[in-house]
N, CA, C and O atoms as a Maestro MAE file, in Angstrom:
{
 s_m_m2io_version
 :::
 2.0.0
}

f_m_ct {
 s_m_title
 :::
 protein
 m_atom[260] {
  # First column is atom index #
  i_m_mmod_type
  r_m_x_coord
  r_m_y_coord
  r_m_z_coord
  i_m_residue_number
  s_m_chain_name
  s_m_pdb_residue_name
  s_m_pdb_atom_name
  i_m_atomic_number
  :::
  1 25 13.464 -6.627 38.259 1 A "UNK " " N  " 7
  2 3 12.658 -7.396 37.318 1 A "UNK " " CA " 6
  3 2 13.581 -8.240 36.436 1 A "UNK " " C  " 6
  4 15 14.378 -7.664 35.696 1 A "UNK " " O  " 8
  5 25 13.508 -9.726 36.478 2 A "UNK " " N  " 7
  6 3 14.227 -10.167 35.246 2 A "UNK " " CA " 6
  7 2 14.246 -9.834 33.948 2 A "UNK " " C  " 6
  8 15 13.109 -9.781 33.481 2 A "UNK " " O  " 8
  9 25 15.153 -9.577 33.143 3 A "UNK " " N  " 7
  10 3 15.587 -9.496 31.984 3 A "UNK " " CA " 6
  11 2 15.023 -10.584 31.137 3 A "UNK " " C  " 6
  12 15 14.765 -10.118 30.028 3 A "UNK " " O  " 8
  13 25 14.747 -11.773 31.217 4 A "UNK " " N  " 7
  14 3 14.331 -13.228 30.794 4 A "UNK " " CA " 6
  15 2 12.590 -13.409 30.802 4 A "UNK " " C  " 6
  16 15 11.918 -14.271 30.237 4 A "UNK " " O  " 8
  17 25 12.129 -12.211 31.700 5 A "UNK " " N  " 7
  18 3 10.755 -12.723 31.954 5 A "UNK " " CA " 6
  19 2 9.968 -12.501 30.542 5 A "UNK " " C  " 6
  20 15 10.322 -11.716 29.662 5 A "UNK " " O  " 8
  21 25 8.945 -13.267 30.511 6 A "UNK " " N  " 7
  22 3 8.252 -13.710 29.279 6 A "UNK " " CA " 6
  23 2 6.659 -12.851 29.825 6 A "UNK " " C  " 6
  24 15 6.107 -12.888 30.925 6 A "UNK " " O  " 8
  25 25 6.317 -12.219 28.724 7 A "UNK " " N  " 7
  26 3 4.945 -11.325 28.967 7 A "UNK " " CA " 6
  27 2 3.897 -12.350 28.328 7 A "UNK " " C  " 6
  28 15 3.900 -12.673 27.140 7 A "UNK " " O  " 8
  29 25 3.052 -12.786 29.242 8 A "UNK " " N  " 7
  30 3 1.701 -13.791 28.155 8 A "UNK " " CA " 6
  31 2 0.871 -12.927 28.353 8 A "UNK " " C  " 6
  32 15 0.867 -11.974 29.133 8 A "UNK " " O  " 8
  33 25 -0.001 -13.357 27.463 9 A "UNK " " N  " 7
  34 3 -1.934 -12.372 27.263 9 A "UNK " " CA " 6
  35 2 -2.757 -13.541 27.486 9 A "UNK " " C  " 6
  36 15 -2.600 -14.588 26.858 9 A "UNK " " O  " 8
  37 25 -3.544 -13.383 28.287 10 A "UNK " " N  " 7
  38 3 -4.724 -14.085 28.339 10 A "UNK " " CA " 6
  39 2 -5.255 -13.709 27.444 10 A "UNK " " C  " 6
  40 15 -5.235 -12.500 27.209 10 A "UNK " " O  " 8
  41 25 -6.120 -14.849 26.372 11 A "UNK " " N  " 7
  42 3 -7.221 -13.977 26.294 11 A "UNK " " CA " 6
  43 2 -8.461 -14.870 26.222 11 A "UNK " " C  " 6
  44 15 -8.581 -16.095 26.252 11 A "UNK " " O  " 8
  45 25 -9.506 -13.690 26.099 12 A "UNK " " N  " 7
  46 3 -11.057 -14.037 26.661 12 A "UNK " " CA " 6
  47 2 -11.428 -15.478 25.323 12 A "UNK " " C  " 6
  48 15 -10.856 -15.808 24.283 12 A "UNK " " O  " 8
  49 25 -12.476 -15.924 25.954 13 A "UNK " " N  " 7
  50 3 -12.983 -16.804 24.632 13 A "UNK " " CA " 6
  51 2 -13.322 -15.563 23.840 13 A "UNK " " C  " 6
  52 15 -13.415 -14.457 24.374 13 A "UNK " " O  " 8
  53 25 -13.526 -15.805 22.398 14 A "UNK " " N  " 7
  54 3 -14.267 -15.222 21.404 14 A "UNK " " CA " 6
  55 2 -15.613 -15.940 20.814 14 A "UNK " " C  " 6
  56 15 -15.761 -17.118 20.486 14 A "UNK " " O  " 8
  57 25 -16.389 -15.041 20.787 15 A "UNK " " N  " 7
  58 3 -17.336 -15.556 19.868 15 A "UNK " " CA " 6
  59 2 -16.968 -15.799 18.254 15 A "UNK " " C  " 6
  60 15 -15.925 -15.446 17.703 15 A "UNK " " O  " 8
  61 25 -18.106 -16.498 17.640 16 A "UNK " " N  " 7
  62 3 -17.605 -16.524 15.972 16 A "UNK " " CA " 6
  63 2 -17.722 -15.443 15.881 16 A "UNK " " C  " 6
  64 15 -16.601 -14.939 15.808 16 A "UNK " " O  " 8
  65 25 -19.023 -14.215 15.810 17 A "UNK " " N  " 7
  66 3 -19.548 -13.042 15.568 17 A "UNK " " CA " 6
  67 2 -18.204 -12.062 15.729 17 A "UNK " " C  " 6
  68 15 -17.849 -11.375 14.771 17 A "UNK " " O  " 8
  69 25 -17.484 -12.036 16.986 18 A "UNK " " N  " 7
  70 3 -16.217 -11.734 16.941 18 A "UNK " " CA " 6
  71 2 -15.246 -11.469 15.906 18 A "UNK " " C  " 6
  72 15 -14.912 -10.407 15.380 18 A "UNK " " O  " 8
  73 25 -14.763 -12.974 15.677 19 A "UNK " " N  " 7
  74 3 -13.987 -13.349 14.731 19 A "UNK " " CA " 6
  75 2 -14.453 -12.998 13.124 19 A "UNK " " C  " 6
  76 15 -13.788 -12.685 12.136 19 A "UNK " " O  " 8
  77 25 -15.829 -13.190 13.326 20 A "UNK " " N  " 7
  78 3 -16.379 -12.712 12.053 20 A "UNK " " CA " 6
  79 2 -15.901 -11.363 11.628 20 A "UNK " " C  " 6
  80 15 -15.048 -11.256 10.746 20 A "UNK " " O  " 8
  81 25 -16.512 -10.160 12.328 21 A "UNK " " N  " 7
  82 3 -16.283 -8.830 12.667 21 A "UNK " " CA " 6
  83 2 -14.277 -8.722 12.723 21 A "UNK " " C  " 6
  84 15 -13.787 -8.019 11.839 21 A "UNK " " O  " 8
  85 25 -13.756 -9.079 13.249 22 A "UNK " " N  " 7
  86 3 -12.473 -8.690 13.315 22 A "UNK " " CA " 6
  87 2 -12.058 -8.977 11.766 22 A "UNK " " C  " 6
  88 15 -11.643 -8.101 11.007 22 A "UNK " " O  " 8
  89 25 -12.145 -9.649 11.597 23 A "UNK " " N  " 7
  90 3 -11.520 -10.426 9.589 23 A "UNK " " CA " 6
  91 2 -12.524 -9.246 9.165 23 A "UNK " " C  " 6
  92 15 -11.954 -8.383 8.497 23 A "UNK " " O  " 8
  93 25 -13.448 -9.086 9.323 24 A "UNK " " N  " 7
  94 3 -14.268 -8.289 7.799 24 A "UNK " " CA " 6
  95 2 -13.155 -6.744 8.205 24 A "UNK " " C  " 6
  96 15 -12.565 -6.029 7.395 24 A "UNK " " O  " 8
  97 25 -13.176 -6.668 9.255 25 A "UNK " " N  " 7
  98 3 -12.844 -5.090 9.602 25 A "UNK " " CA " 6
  99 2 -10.781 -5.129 8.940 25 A "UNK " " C  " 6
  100 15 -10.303 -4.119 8.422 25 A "UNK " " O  " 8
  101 25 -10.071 -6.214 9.095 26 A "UNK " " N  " 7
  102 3 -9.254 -6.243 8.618 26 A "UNK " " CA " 6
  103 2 -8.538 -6.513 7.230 26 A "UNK " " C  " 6
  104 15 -7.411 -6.274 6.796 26 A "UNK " " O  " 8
  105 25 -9.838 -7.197 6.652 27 A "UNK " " N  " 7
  106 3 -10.113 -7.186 5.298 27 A "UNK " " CA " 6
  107 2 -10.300 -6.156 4.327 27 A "UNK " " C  " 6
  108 15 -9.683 -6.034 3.269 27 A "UNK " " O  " 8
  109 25 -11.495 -5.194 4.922 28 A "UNK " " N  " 7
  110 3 -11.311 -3.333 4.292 28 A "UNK " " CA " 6
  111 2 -10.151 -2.705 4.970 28 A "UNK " " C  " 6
  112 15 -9.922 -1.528 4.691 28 A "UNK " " O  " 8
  113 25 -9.751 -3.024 5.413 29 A "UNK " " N  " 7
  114 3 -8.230 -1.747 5.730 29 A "UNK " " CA " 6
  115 2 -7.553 -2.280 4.751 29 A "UNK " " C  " 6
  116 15 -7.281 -1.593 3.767 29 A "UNK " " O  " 8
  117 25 -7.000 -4.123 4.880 30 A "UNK " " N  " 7
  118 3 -6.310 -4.314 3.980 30 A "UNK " " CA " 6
  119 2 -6.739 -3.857 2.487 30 A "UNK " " C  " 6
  120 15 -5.981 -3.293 1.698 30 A "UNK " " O  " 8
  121 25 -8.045 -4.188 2.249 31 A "UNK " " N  " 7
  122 3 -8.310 -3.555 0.384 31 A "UNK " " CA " 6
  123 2 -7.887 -2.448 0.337 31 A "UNK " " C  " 6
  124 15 -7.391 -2.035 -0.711 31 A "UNK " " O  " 8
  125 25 -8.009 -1.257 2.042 32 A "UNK " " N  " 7
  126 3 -7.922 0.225 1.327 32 A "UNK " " CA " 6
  127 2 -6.620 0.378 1.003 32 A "UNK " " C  " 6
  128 15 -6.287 1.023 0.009 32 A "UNK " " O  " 8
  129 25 -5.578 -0.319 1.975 33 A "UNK " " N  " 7
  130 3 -4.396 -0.134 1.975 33 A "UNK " " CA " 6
  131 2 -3.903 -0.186 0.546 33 A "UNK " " C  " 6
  132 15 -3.467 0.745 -0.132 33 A "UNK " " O  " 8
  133 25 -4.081 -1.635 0.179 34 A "UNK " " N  " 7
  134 3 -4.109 -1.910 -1.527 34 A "UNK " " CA " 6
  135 2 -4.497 -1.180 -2.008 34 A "UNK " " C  " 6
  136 15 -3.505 -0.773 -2.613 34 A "UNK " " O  " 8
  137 25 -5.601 -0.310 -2.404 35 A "UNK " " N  " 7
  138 3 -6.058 0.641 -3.293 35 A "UNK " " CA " 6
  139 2 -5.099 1.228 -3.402 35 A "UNK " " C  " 6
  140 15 -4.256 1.237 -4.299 35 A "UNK " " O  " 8
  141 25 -5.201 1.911 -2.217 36 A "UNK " " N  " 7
  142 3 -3.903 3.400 -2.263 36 A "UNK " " CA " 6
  143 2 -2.212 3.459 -2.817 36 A "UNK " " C  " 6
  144 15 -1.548 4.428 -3.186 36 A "UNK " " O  " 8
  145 25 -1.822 1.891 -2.691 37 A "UNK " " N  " 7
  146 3 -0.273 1.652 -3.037 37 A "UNK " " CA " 6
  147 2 -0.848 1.249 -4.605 37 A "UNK " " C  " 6
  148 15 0.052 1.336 -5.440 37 A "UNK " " O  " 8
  149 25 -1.537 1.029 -4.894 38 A "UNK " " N  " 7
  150 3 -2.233 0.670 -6.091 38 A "UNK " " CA " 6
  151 2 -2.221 2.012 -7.170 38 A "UNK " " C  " 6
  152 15 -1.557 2.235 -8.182 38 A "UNK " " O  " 8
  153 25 -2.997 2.580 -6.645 39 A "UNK " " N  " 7
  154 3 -2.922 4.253 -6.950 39 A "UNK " " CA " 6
  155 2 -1.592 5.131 -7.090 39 A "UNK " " C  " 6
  156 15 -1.436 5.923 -8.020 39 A "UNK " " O  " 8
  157 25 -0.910 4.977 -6.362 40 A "UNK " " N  " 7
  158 3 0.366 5.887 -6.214 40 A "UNK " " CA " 6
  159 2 1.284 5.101 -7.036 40 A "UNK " " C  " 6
  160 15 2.093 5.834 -7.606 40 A "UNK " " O  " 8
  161 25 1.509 3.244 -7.417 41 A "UNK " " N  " 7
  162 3 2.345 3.531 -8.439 41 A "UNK " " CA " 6
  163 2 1.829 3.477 -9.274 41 A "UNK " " C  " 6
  164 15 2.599 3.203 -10.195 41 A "UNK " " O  " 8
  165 25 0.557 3.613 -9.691 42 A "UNK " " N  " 7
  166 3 -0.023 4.041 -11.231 42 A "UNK " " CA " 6
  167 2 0.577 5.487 -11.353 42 A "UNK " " C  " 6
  168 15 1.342 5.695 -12.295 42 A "UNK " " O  " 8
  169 25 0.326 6.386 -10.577 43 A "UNK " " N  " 7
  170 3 0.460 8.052 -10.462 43 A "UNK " " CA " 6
  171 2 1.711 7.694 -10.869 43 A "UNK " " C  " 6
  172 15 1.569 7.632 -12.090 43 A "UNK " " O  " 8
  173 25 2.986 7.384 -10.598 44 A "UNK " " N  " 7
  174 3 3.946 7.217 -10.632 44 A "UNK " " CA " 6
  175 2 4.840 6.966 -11.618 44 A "UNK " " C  " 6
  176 15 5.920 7.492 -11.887 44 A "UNK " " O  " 8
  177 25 3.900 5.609 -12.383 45 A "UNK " " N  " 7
  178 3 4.205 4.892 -13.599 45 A "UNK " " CA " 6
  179 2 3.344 6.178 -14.192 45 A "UNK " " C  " 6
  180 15 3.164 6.524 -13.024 45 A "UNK " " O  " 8
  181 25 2.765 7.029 -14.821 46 A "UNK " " N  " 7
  182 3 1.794 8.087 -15.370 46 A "UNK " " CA " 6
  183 2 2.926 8.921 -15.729 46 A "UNK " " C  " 6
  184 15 3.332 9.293 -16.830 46 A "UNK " " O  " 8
  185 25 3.554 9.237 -13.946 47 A "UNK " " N  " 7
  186 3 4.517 10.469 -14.421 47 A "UNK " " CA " 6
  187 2 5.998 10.664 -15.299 47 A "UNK " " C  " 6
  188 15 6.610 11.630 -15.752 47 A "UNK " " O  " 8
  189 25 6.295 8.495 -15.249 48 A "UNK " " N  " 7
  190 3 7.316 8.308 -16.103 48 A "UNK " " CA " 6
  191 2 6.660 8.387 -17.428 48 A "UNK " " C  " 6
  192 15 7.150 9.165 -18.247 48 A "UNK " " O  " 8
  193 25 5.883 7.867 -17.670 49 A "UNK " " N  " 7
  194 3 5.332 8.092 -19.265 49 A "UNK " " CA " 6
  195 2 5.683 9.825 -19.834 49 A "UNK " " C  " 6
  196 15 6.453 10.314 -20.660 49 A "UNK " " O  " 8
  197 25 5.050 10.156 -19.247 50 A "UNK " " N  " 7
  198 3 5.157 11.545 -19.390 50 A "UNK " " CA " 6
  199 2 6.315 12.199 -19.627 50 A "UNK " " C  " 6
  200 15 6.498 12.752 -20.712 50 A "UNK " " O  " 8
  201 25 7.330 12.217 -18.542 51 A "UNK " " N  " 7
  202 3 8.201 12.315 -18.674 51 A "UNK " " CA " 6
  203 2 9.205 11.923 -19.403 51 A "UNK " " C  " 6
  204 15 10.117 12.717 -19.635 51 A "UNK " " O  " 8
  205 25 9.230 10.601 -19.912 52 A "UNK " " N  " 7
  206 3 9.647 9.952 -20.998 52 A "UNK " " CA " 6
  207 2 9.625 10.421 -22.126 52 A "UNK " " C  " 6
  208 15 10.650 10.523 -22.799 52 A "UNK " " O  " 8
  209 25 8.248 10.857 -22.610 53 A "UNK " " N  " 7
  210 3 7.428 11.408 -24.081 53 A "UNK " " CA " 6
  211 2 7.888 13.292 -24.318 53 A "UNK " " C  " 6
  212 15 7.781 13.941 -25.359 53 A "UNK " " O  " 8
  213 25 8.370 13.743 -23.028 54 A "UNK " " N  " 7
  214 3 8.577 15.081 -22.838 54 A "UNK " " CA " 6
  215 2 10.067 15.317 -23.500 54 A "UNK " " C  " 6
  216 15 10.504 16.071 -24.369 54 A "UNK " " O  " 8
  217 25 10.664 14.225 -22.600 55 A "UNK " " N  " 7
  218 3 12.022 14.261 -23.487 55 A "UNK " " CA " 6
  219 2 12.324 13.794 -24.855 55 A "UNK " " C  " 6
  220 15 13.022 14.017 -25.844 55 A "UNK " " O  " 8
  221 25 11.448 13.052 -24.383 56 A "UNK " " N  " 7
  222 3 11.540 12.421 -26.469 56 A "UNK " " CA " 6
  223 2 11.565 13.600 -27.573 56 A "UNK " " C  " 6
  224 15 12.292 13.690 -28.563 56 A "UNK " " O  " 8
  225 25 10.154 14.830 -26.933 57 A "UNK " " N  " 7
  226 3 9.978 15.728 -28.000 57 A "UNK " " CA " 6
  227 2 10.700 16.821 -28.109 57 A "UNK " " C  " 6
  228 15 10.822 17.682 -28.981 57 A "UNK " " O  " 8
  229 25 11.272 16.588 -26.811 58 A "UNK " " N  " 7
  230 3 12.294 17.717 -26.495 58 A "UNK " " CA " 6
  231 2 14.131 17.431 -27.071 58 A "UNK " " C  " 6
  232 15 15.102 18.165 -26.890 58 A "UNK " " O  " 8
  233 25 14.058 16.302 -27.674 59 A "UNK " " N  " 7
  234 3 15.146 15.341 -28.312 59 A "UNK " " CA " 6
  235 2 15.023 15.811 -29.772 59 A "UNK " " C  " 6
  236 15 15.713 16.585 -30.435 59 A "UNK " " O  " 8
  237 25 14.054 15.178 -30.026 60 A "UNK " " N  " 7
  238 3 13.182 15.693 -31.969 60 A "UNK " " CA " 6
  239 2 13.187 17.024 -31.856 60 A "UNK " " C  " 6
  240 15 13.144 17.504 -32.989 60 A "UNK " " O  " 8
  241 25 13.232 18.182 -30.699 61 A "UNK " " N  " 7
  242 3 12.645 19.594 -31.511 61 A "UNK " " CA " 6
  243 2 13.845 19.630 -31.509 61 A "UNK " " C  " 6
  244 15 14.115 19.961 -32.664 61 A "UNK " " O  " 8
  245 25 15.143 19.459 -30.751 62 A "UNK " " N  " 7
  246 3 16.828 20.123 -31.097 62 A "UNK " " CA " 6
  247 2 17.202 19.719 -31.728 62 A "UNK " " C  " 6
  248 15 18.140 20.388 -32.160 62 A "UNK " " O  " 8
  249 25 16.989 18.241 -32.538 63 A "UNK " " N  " 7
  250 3 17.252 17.678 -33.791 63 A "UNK " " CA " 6
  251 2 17.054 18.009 -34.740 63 A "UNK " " C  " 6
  252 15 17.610 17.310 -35.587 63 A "UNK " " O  " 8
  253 25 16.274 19.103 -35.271 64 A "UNK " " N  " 7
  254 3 15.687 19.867 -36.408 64 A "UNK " " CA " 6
  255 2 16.284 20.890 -36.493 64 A "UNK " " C  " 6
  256 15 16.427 21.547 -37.524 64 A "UNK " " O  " 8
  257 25 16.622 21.097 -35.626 65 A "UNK " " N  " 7
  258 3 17.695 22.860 -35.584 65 A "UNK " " CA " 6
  259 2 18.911 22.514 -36.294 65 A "UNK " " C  " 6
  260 15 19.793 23.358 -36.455 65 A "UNK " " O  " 8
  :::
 }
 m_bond[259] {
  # First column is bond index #
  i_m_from
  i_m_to
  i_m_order
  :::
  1 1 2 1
  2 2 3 1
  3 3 4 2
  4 3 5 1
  5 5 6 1
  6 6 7 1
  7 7 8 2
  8 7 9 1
  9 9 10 1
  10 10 11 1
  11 11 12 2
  12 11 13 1
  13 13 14 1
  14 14 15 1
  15 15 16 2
  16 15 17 1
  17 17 18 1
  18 18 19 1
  19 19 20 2
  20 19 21 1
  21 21 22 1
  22 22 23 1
  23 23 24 2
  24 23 25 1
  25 25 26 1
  26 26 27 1
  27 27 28 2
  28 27 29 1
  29 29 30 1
  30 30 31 1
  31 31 32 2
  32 31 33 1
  33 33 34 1
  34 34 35 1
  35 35 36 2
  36 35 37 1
  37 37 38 1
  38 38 39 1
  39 39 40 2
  40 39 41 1
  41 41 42 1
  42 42 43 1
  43 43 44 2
  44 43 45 1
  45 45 46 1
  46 46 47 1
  47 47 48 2
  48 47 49 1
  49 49 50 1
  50 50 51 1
  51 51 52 2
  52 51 53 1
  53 53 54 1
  54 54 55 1
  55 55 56 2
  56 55 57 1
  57 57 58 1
  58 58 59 1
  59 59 60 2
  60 59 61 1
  61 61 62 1
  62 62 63 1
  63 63 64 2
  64 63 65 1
  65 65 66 1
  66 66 67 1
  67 67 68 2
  68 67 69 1
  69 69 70 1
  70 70 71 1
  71 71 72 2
  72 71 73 1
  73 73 74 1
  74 74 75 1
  75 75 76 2
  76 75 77 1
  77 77 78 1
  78 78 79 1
  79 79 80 2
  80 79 81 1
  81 81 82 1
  82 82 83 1
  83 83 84 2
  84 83 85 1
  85 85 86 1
  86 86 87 1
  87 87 88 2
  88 87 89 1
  89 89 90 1
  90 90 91 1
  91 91 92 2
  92 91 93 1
  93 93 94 1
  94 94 95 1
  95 95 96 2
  96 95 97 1
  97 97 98 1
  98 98 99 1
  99 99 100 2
  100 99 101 1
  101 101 102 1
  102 102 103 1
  103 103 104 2
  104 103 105 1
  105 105 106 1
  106 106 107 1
  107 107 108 2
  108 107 109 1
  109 109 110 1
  110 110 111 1
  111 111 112 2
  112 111 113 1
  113 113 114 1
  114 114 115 1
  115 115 116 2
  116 115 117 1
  117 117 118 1
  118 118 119 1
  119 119 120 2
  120 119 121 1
  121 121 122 1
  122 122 123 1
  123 123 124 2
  124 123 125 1
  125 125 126 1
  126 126 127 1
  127 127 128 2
  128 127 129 1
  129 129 130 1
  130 130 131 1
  131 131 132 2
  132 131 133 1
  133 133 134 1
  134 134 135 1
  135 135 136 2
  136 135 137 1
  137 137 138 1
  138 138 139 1
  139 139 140 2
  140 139 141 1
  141 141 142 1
  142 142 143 1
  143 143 144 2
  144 143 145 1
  145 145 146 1
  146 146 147 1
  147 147 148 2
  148 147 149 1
  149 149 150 1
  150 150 151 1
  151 151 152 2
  152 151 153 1
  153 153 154 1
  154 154 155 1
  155 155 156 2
  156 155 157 1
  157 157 158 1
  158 158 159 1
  159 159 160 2
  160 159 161 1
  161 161 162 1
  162 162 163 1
  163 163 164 2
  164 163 165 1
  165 165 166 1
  166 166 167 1
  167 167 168 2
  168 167 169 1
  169 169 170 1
  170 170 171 1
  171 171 172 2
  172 171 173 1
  173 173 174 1
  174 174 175 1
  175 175 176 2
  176 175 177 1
  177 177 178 1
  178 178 179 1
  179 179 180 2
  180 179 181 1
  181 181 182 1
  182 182 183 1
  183 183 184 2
  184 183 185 1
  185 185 186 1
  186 186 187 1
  187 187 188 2
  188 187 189 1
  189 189 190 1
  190 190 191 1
  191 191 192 2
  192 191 193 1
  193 193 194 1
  194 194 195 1
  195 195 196 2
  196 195 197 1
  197 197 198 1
  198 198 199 1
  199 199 200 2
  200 199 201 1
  201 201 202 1
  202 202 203 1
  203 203 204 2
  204 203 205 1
  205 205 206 1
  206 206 207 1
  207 207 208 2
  208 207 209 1
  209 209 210 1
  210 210 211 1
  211 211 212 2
  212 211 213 1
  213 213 214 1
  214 214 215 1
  215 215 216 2
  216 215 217 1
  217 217 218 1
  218 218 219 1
  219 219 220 2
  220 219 221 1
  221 221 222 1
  222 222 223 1
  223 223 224 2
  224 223 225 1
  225 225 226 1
  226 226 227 1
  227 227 228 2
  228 227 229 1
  229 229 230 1
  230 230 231 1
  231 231 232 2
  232 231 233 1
  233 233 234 1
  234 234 235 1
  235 235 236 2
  236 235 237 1
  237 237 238 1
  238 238 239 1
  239 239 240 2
  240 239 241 1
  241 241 242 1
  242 242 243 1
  243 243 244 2
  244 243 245 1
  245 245 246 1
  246 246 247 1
  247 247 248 2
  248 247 249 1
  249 249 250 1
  250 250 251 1
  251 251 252 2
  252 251 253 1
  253 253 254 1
  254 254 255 1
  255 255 256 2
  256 255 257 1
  257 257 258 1
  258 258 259 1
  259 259 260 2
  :::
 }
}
């Protein structure tokens, strides 16, 4: 088999209804996808706050001693 050979795809006509359907269906994965990376660095940015404010008080209580 050549090393050089080139793989093509036919493909079928599409309907609009098709095309319609393929974009909507790739459109909610993409939003969910977004949600979720959306979500995790909020969680993320949450746990620096936190963590931030933990040490802070944990800075102020050995400062009093």
């Amino acid at each position: 088999m050549d090393s050089n050979a080139i793989v093509t795809f036919k493909m079928k006509k599409m309907s609009s209804s098709m095309y319609w359907g393929m974009t909507t269906v790739l459109a909610v994965v993409l939003h969910g996808y977004q949600y979720i990376v959306e979500k995790v660095i909020r969680q993320t940015n949450d746990s620096q706050s936190r963590l931030q404010a933990l040490k802070a008080n944990i800075q102020k209580g050995s400062s009093h001693r």
